[in-house]
Steps between C-alpha positions, in 0.01 A plus 500: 500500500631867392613738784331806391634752794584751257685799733359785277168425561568428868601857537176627261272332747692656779458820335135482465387354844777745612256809346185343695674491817511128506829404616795315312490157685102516418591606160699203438236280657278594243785449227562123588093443546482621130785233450342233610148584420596553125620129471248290399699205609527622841205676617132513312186673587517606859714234631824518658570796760788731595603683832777785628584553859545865600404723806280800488381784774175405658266808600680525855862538284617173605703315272338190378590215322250439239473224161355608185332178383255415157175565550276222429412410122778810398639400180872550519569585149299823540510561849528851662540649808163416710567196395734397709347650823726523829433357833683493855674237453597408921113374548576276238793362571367415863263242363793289485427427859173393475432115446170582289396844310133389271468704177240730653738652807770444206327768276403690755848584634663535143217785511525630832894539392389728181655816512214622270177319587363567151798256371444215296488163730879381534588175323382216694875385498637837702574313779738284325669845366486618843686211689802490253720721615617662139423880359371365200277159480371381148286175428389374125344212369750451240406205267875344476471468886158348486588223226761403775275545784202332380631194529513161742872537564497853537691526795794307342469672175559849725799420643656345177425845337533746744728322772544709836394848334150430558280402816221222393123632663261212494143597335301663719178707441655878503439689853598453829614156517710513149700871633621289834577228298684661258655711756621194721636318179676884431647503834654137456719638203526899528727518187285347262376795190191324480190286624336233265097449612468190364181497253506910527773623396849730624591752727828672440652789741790738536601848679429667139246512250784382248602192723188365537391550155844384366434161759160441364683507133737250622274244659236523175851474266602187700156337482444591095851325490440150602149518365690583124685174543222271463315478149099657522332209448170645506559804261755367279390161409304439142193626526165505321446801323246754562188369410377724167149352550431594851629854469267553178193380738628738777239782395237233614609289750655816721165671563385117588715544791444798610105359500593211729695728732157750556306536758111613505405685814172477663387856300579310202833719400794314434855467643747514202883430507750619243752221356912612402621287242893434521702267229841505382669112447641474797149484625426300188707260592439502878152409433548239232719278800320161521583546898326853551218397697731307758734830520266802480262329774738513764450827633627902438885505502459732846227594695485842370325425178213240636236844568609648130457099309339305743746151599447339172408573123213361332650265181200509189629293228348581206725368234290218355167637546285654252150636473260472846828297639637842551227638701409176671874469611499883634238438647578150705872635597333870627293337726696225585754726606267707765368178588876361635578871655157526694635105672838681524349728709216336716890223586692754587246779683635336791774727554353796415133506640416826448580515167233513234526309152611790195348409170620143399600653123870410371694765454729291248382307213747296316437417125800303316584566163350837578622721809407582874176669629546761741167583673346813685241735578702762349786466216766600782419197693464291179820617408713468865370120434631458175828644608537269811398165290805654229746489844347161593594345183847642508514372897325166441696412227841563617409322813317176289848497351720500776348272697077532629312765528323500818267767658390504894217305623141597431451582846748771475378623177170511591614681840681769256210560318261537734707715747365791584796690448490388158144577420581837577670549207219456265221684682649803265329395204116580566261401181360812343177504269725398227790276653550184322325650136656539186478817287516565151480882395479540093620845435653458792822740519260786384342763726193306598678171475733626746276667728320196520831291565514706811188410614538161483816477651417687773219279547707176529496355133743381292493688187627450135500806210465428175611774287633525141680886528851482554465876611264425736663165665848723518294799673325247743547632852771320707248412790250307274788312257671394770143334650371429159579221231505713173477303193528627142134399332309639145165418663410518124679171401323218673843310468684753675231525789463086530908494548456785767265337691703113473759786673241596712443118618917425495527805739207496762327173396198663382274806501168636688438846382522646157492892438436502127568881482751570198310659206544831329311766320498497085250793343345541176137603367329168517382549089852541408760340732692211355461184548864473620414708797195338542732148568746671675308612761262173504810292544639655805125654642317201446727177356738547776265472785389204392826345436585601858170334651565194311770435625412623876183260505724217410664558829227601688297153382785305579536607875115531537584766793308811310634728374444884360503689161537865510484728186562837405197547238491902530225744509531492116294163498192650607505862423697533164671818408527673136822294321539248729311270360781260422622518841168483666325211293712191627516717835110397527596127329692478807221603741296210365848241481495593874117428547525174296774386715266604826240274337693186401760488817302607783367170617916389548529822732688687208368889518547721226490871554541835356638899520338734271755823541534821313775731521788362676832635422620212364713379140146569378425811622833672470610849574461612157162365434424667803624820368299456129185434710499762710637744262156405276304529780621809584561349869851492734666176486345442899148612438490210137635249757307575779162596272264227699223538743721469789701787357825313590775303276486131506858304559650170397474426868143570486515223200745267710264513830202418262630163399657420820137575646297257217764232556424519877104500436399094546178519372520744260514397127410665174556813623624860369667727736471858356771673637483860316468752724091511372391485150133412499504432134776203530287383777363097404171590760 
C-alpha cells in the first residue's frame, strides 16, 4: 500500500485549520483521517475511527486533558472539525477500574465528557482510544488484514505475518469489554505499533499523526504482501463469461425485484426500495464460482457491515431460466429469503430481547453472469451496499485463497446487528413522501424540468432527467446534477427513449413516476403552415409522450405497485391562441393520450394526470418572446407575464409544486390542474 504523507500538503492543512483557529496537532488529525478515510481498502462508509490526545482549559481555566475522537457514523474521507468532537478524557480512562460498564452508562459518560453537548455521539470504540496511552490512535478495517483475519488459524497466521509488532485482541463485540481487553493484551507488550481485532480489523498508534499513519501503512503493506503470494483462486480462475442473455432481460426482470422487495401498508400506499447495480469481471467472475453459495453465506467480513448488507446475500440464479421461470424464480428466492431471516431472528432474539425485527428484505442480491444488487430506501444506501459487497469480494476472495474464509458466529452477528448502538446509525434516513420512487423528468434540465427536479428531491425521490440540449445539461445547476442521473434522450426517437429507459432499469432497477414535460412551441396560420412543422411539433408534443408512457407502463405493469403519469399539456390545449395552432393541436392530442391512459390503467392503480400552464418563463416562453408580446400589446414585460386574474406572474415552481401535488393525490385521476394565475377561458369547467 502507497504512503501518501505528502509534507506539502501537511503544511497546507496546517495552514488552513491554522486560519480557523483549530490547532496544528488537530490539523494533522484531520490530515491522516482524510488518509485513511480516502482508501477504499482501508476504511468504507462510516467505519473505522480516529482519535488525538490533547489538553484544553475548562471554564474554571484548569488545564485538562481532553481526546478528540470520531463521532459516530463520520465518514473519514470527508470529515471536518465537529466531527471529531472532544471529551475529558480522565472520566474515561477511570472505567478501567470498573469490572462492568453496560452500553447505556457507556454512552452516557462518553456524553457527559463532551466538551460541547451539541457534539456528535463519540465512536462507540473511544474507550479503546482512551486507554492506549498514544497522542494519536487510528483503527481501519483494511481488507488485506481481514483476508488474514477471517480465518480458522488466524491467530497463527498473525504472528507469522506480523511477529512481535502487533498485540492479537480476541473478537469481542466493540464497548466496554473489547477496550479492557484490548488494553490488557496492550499492556502485555507496550512496544507493539499495532493491535489486530481479530474478525474487525487494526489499530495502529504513535506520538505523531505521521507515525501512526506511517504504522498503519506498514501493517496493511505486510498483510497485502503475504496475501500477493498465493494465486486468487476465486477471481483469477476461468470463468464463465457474462451472461449476454440475462443482461438483455435486465429491463424486465429488475423492476420484478424491486416488486418482490415492496411492501403495501395498511392505507394501501406502498413501501418501495431502490436497487444499485455494480459489475465489472472481477465480480463476473466472483459470481460465476461453482463454490459461491458455501463462501458468501458465511457471514460479513466484520461486524461493521451486517446493519448496511444484512449477514448474508441473497444468490438468484437466473442463468437457465426463461419466460415465467424468471418471475417464478424471483419470486420463490425473495420470499424464501425473508422467510430464513424472520427464523434468524425469532433463534437468536434471545440475546437481544428488546429488540424488534427490521424489515426481513436483502440488502444484496447476487445474480451470476450478471453483477451484484445493492438495495435501499434511497440510492445512497443502495449504493454504500454495493460498495461493501465490491470490498467483500476483494476480502472473501483473497481469504478463500489463502486458506478459509470464516466469519463469527451468528450469535455475534446477529448481536451486531441488532445493537442498539448500531441501529442508531440508520435512524438518519427518515422516508419522505417520495423515498424509495423513481423519477423520470422529460425536458428535464430545462426551467420547469429543473424546478420540478427540486421538488422531488427535496421530497425524498430518486430522480432521473432526460434531456436532449447539450446547453442545457452543461448549465444544469451543481446541486441537482450531482443528485440527479442525467441522460442524453431525443424523446422524439422511440429507439433513443427505449435505450434510456433499459438505462433507467440498469441504474435504479426501474421507474414509478414519469413527468412527460419536454415539448416546445412551433407557430404558423393553421391554413398555411407546412406540413413539416405540423410533424415537427406532433413528434415531440404528441409522439414523444407516448413513446415515454410506453415505455413507463411497461415498468409500471411489471412491478404492479402503481404508478403515476404526469404531463405538461399547456393552456394551449384548451384555449388556443392565433398561430399556434401547430403547437396547440397535439397539445390537446395529449390531453386526451393522458385521459385514455386514466381510462385503460386505472383499475392496476396507474394514475394519469395533467398541468395546463400558460406563461412560464421557460425555453418556450423566452425573454424575447416576452419582449415581441408585450411590445404588441403595448404592455411592460411584468404586466404581459403577470396579465391573469390574480394579477401576479406564475413560476416554474408554481409548475414543479403542481405535479409534485397530482403525484401525491391517491385518488385523483384524469385530472387537469390549471395552474395560470386565472384565465377563465382556458378553464375545462
Amino acid at each position: 500500500m502507497k504512503n501518501k504523507w505528502n509534507s506539502i500538503e501537511e503544511k497546507k492543512y496546517i495552514k488552513k485549520y491554522k486560519n480557523n483557529h483549530i490547532p496544528q496537532d488537530l490539523a494533522l488529525r484531520i490530515y491522516t483521517t482524510h488518509l485513511l478515510g480516502r482508501e477504499k481498502t482501508l476504511v468504507l462508509h462510516g467505519g473505522g475511527n480516529t482519535s488525538l490526545k490533547t489538553t484544553s482549559k475548562n471554564i474554571f481555566n484548569k488545564k485538562i486533558d481532553i481526546m478528540h475522537i470520531k463521532g459516530s457514523g463520520w465518514d473519514m474521507g470527508s470529515i471536518e472539525y465537529p466531527g471529531l468532537p472532544a471529551v475529558e478524557l480522565n472520566p474515561l480512562r477511570a472505567t478501567l477500574n470498573l469490572k462492568k460498564l453496560n452500553d447505556f452508562d457507556m454512552v452516557n459518560l462518553q456524553r457527559k465528557c463532551l466538551l460541547n453537548s451539541s457534539s456528535p455521539n463519540p465512536s462507540v470504540e473511544t474507550l479503546l482510544h482512551a486507554f492506549l496511552p498514544h497522542t494519536y490512535v487510528d483503527h481501519t478495517h483494511a481488507s488485506a488484514i481481514l483476508s488474514l483475519i477471517d480465518q480458522p488459524n488466524n491467530i497463527k497466521i498473525c504472528q507469522d505475518a506480523f511477529g512481535d509488532n502487533v498485540g492479537i485482541v480476541p473478537y469481542v463485540i466493540p464497548g466496554f469489554e473489547l477496550a479492557k481487553i484490548a488494553y490488557k493484551v496492550y499492556t502485555q507488550n507496550p512496544k507493539v505499533i499495532g493491535l489486530i481485532l481479530l474478525k474487525h480489523g487494526i489499530f495502529t498508534f504513535g506520538n505523531s499523526a505521521k507515525e501512526s499513519y506511517d504504522r498503519m501503512i506498514k501493517l496493511v503493506s505486510i498483510a497485502e504482501k503475504k496475501l500477493q503470494k498465493i494465486p486468487n483462486k476465486i477471481i483469477t480462475r476461468r470463468a464463465l463469461k457474462k451472461n449476454l442473455t440475462i443482461e438483455k432481460k435486465s429491463n424486465l426482470f429488475l423492476p420484478l425485484i424491486r416488486k418482490y422487495l415492496f411492501h403495501k401498508e395498511e392505507d394501501g400506499s406502498y413501501t418501495k426500495w431502490i436497487l444499485n447495480i455494480r459489475t465489472n469481471k472481477n465480480i463476473i467472475k466472483y459470481l460465476n464460482h461453482p463454490k459461491l453459495e458455501k463462501f458468501t453465506q458465511r457471514g460479513p467480513i466484520t461486524p461493521d457491515h451486517v446493519i448496511r448488507i444484512k449477514p448474508k446475500p441473497l444468490i438468484i440464479d437466473l442463468r437457465k431460466k426463461t419466460g415465467k421461470q424468471i418471475e417464478i424464480t424471483i419470486k420463490n428466492n425473495i420470499q424464501k429469503f425473508k422467510s430464513e431471516y424472520k427464523k434468524y431472528f425469532l433463534r437468536n432474539k434471545k440475546y437481544l430481547p428488546n429488540s424488534k425485527e427490521s424489515d426481513p428484505n436483502p440488502r444484496l442480491v447476487f445474480i451470476p453472469g450478471f453483477a451484484i444488487i445493492g438495495i435501499g430506501r434511497t440510492l445512497k444506501e443502495a449504493s454504500i451496499a454495493s460498495d461493501l459487497a465490491e470490498c467483500t469480494v476483494d476480502v472473501i476472495s483473497k481469504a478463500e485463497s489463502f486458506g478459509k474464509f470464516q466469519s463469527i458466529n451468528e450469535k455475534e452477528v446477529f448481536k451486531v446487528e441488532y445493537w442498539p448502538l448500531e441501529q442508531d446509525k440508520l435512524k438518519g434516513t427518515i422516508r419522505q413522501p417520495f423515498t424509495g420512487n423513481i423519477v423520470v423528468i422529460s425536458g428535464g434540465c430545462g426551467a420547469i424540468g429543473l424546478a420540478t427536479a427540486r421538488e422531488f428531491l427535496n421530497e425524498g425521490a430518486e430522480v432521473i432527467l432526460l434531456e436532449n440540449n447539450l446547453l442545457n445539461i452543461k448549465n444544469t445547476p451543481q446541486e441537482i446534477a450531482k443528485n440527479a442521473k442525467i441522460i442524453r434522450c431525443d424523446v422524439t426517437n422511440i429507439l433513443d427513449v427505449q435505450k434510456s429507459f433499459e438505462q433507467i432499469c440498469l441504474t435504479y432497477g426501474g421507474m414509478d413516476i414519469l413527468v412527460s414535460n419536454a415539448g416546445a412551441a412551433w407557430q404558423g396560420n393553421i391554413g398555411t403552415v407546412s406540413d413539416e412543422i405540423i410533424k415537427e411539433s406532433f413528434d415531440l408534443n404528441f409522439y414523444a409522450h407516448q413513446y415515454l408512457s410506453q415505455e413507463s407502463i411497461k415498468i409500471l405493469l411489471t412491478q404492479k405497485t402503481e404508478g403515476v403519469l404526469l404531463y405538461n399539456i399547456s393552456k394551449q390545449s384548451v384555449n388556443p391562441g392565433n398561430n399556434f395552432g401547430p403547437y396547440g393541436i397535439p397539445k390537446a392530442s395529449t390531453l386526451f393520450l393522458m385521459r385514455q391512459y386514466t381510462l385503460e390503467y386505472g383499475k392496476y392503480g396507474i394514475r394519469a394526470n395533467g398541468v395546463n400552464a400558460d406563461r412560464i418563463r421557460s425555453g418556450i416562453v423566452t425573454d424575447k418572446m416576452i419582449t415581441s408580446r408585450a411590445m404588441s400589446r403595448g404592455v411592460s414585460k411584468k404586466k404581459y407575464m403577470s396579465d391573469n386574474l390574480l394579477e401576479k406572474e406564475v413560476l416554474a415552481e408554481d409548475v414543479a409544486k403542481g405535479f409534485v401535488a397530482l403525484a401525491k393525490a391517491k385518488k385523483t385521476t384524469g385530472d387537469v390542474l390549471t395552474i395560470d394565475g386565472g384565465n377563465i377561458a382556458a378553464a375545462l369547467r
